[in-house]
TORVO-144089 format. One record per residue (C-alpha): x, y, z; residue number from 1. Coordinates in steps of 0.02 Angstrom, whole numbers, plus 50000, padded with zeros to 5 digits. Example, Ala and Ser with C-alpha at 12.3 -4.5 7.8 and 13.67 -1.06 7.14 Angstrom:
REM residues 2
50615, 49775, 50390, 1 .
50684, 49947, 50357, 2 .
//
This chain:
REM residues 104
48237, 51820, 48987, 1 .
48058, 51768, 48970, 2 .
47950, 51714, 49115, 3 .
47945, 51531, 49044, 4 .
48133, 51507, 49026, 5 .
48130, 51557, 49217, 6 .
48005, 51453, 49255, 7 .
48091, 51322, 49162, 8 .
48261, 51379, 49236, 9 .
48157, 51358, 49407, 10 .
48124, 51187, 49383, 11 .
48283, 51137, 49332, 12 .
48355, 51193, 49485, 13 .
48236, 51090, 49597, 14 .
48275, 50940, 49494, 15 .
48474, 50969, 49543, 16 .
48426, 51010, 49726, 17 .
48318, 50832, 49732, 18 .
48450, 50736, 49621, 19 .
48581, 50811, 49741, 20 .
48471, 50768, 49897, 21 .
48443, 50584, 49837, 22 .
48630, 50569, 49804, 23 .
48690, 50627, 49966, 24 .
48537, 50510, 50046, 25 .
48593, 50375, 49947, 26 .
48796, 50400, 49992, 27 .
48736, 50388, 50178, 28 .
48635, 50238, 50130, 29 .
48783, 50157, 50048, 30 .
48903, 50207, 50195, 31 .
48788, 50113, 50316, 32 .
48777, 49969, 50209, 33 .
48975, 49946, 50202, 34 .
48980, 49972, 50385, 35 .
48849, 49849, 50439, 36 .
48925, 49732, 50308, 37 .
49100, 49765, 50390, 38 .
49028, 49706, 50548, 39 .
48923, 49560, 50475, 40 .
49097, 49490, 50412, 41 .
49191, 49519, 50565, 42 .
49049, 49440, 50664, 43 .
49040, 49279, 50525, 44 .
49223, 49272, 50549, 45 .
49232, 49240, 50737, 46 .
49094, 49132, 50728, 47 .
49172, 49019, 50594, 48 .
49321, 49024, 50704, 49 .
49241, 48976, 50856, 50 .
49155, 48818, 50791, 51 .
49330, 48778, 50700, 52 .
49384, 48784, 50886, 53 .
49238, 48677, 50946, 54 .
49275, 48560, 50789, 55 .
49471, 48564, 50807, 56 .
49440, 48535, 51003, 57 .
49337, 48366, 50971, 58 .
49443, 48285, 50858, 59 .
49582, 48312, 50989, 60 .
49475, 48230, 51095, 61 .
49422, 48094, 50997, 62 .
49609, 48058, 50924, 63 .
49645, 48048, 51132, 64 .
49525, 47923, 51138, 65 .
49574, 47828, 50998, 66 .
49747, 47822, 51065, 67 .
49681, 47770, 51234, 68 .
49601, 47613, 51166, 69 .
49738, 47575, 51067, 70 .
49858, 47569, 51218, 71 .
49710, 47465, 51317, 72 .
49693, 47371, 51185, 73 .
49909, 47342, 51136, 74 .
49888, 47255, 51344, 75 .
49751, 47159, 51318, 76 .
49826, 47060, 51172, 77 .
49980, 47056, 51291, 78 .
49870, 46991, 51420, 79 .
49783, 46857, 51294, 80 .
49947, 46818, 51231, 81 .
50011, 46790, 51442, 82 .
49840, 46691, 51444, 83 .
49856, 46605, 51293, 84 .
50011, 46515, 51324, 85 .
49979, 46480, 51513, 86 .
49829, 46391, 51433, 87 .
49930, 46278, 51312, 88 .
50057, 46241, 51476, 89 .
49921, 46193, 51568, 90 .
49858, 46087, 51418, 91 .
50019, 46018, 51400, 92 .
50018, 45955, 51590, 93 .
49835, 45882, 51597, 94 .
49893, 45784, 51441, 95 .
50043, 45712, 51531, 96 .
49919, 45672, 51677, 97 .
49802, 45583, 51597, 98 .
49909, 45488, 51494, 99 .
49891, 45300, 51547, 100 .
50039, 45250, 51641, 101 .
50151, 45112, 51518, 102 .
50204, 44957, 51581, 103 .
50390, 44891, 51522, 104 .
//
């Protein structure tokens, strides 16, 4: 074998070992990646699940509310209504009052 096929040879060798290095650097690379990506999703996840919580946990509140003034406001029209025809009684009795007395 002549001293440039060796040389050649040589060379070819230290191109494997540095393709072989950058692949096994690159693997580790990759590994890390899918890890830290594993953990970015988890973390996403619970935080997208907390402010679902936070969302979910106001419109509770707000539908309680809601229902709240609904029932406040079912007795006030109750209470208008109790008002309303005290009002036209009352009406009704001023009217017979002040109507002028007739003579037969």
């Amino acid at each position: 074998m002549s001293d440039e096929m060796k040389r050649e040879i040589d060379k070819l060798k230290r191109d494997v070992g540095a393709v072989r290095k950058s692949t096994r650097n690159i693997a580790v690379n990759v590994s890390r990646l899918v890890g830290e990506m594993h953990d970015l999703n988890v973390s996403l996840r619970q935080d997208m699940s907390k402010g679902f919580e936070r969302v979910l946990g106001r419109i509770d509140s707000f539908a309680g509310e809601v229902d709240s003034s609904r029932r406040q406001r079912s007795l006030q029209d109750k209470d208008i209504s109790s008002i309303h025809a005290q009002l036209v009684d009352h009406e009704v009795r001023l009217a017979r009052i002040e109507r002028p007395e007739r003579k037969s």
